[in-house]
MARBA-3410 file (N, C-alpha, C, O; in Angstrom, 1 decimal):
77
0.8,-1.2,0.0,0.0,0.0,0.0,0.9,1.3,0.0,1.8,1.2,0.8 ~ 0.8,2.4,-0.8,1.4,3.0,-0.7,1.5,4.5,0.2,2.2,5.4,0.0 ~ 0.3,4.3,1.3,0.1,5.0,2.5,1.4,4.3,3.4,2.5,4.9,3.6 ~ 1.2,3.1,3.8,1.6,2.4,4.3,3.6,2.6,4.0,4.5,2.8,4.8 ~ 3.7,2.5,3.0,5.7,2.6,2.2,5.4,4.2,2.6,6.5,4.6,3.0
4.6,5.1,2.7,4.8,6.9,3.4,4.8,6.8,4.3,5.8,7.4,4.7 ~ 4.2,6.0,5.3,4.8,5.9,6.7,6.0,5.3,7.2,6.8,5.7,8.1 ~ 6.0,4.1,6.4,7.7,3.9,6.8,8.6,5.0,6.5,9.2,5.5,7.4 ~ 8.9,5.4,5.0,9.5,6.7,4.8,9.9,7.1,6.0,10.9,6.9,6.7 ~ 8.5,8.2,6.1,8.6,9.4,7.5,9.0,8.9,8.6,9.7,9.7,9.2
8.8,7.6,9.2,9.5,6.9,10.5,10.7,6.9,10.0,11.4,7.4,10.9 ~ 11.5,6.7,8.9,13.0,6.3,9.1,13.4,7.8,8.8,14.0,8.2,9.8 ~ 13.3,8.5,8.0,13.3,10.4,7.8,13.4,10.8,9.4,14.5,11.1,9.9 ~ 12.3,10.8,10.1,12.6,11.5,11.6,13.1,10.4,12.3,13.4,10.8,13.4 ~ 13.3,9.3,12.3,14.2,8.6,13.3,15.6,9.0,12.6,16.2,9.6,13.5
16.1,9.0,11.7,17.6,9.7,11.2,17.6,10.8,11.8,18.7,11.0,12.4 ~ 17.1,11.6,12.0,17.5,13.0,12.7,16.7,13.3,14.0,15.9,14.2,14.2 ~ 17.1,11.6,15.0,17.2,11.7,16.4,15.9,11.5,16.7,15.8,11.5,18.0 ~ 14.6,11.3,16.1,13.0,11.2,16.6,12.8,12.3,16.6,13.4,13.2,16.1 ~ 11.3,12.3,17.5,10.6,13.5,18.2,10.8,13.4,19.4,10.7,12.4,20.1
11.3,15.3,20.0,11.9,15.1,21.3,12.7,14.1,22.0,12.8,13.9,23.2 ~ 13.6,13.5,20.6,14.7,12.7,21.2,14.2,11.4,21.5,15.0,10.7,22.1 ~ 12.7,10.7,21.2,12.4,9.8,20.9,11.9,9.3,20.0,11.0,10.0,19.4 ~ 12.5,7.6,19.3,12.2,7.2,18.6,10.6,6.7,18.2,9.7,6.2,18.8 ~ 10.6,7.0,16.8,8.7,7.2,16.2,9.0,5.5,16.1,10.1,4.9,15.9
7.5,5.0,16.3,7.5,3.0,16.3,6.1,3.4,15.0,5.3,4.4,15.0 ~ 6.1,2.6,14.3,5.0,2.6,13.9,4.4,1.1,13.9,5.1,0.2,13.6 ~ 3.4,0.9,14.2,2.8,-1.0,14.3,1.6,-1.0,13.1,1.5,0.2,12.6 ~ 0.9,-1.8,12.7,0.4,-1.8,11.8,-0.4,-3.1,12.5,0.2,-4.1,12.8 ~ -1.5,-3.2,12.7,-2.8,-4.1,13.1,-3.8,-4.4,12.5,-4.7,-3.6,12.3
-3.8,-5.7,12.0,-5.3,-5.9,11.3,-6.6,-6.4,11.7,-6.5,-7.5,12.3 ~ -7.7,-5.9,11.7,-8.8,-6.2,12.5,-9.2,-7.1,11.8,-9.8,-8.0,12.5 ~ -9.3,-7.4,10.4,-10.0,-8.4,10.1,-11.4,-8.2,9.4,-12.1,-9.0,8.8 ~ -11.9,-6.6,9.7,-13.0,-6.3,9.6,-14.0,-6.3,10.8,-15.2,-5.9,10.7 ~ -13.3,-6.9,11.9,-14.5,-7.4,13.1,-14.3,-6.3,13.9,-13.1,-6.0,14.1
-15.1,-5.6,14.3,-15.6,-4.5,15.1,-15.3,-4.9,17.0,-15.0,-4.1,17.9 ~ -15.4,-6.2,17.0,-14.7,-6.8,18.9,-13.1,-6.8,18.8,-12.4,-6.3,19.6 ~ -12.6,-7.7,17.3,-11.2,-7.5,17.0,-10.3,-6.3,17.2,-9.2,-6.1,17.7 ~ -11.2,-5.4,16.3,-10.7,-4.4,16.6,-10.4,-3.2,18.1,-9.5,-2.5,18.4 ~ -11.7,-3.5,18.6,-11.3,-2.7,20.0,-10.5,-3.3,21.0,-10.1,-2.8,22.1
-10.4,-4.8,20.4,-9.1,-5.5,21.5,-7.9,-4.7,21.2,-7.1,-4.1,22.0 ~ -7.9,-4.9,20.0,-6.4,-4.8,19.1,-6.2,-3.8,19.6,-5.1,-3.6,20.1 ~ -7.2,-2.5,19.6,-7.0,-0.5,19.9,-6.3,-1.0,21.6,-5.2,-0.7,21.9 ~ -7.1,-1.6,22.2,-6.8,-1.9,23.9,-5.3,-2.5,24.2,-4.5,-2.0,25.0 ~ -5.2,-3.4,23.5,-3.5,-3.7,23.6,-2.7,-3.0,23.3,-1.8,-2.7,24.0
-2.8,-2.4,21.9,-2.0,-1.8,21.6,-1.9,0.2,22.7,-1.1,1.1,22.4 ~ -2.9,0.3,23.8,-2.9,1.6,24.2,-2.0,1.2,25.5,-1.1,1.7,26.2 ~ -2.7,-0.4,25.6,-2.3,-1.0,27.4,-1.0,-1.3,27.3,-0.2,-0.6,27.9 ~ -0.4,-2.4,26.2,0.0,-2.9,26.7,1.8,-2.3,25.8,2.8,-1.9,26.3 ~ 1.4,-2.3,24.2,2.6,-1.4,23.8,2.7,0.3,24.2,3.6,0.8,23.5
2.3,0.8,24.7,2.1,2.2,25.4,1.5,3.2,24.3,1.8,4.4,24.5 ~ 0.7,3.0,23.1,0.6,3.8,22.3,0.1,5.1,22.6,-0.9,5.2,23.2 ~ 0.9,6.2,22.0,0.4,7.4,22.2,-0.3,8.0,21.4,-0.8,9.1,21.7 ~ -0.6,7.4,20.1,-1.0,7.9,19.1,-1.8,7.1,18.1,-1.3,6.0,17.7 ~ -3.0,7.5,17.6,-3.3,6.6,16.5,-3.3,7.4,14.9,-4.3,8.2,14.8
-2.6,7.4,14.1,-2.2,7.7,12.4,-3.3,6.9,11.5,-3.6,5.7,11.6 ~ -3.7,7.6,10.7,-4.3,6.8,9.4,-5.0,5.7,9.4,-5.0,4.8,8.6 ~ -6.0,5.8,10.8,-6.6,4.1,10.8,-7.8,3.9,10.0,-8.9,4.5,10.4 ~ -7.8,3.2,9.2,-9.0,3.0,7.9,-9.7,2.1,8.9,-9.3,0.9,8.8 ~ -10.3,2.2,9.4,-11.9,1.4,10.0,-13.0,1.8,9.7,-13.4,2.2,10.9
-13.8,2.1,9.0,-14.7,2.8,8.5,-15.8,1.7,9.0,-16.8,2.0,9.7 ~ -15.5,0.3,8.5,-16.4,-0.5,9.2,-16.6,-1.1,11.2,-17.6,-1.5,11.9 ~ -15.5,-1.0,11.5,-15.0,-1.4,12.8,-14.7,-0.4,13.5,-14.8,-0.8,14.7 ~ -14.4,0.7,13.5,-13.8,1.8,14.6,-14.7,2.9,15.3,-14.3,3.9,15.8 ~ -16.1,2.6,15.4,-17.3,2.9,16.1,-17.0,2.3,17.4,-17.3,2.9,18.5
-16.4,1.3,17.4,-16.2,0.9,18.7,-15.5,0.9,19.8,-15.8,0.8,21.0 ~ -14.2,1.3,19.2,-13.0,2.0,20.0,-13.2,3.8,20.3,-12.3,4.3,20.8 ~ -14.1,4.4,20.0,-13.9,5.8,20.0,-14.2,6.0,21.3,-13.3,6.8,21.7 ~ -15.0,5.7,22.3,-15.1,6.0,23.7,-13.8,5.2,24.3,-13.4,5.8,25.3 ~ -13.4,4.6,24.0,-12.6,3.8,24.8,-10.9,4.7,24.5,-10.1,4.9,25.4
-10.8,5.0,23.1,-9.9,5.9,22.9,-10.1,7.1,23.7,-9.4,7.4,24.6 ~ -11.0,7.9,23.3,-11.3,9.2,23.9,-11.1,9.2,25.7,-10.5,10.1,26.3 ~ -11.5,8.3,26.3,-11.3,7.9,27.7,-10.1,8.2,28.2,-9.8,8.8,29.2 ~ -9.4,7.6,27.5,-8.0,7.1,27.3,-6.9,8.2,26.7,-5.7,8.3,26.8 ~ -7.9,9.2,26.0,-7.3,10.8,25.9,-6.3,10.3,24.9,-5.4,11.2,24.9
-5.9,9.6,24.3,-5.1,9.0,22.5,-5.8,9.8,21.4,-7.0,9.9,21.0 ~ -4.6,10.2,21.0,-5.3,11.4,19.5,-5.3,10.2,19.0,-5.6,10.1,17.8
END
């Protein structure tokens, strides 16, 4: 996908000149599958347990009704 080869780009572009604020950008990439429970696991691990601070370009158009309170709670742009 060629969203997907722009974000690698930009992660290795600002990781070469040191990250943001001197830390390194991770990008992960999660597939829901299309299932709307999959996905608000996958949003919950990835907030719980990899520390995510941010969510970039997430195409759920069918599945991501479900995480929006749980994000917003959780104060993750």
């Amino acid at each position: 996908m060629p969203d997907t080869q722009g974000l690698q780009i930009w992660q290795r572009f600002v990781n070469a000149r040191g990250g943001i604020n001197g830390h390194s950008v991770r990008i992960a990439f999660v597939d829901d599958g299309a299932d709307p429970a999959r996905h608000r696991a996958a949003v919950q691990e990835q907030v719980e347990k990899e520390k995510v601070i941010a969510f970039i370009q997430n195409f759920e158009a069918l599945t991501g009704q479900g995480s929006v309170a749980y994000i917003t709670s959780k104060r993750v742009p």
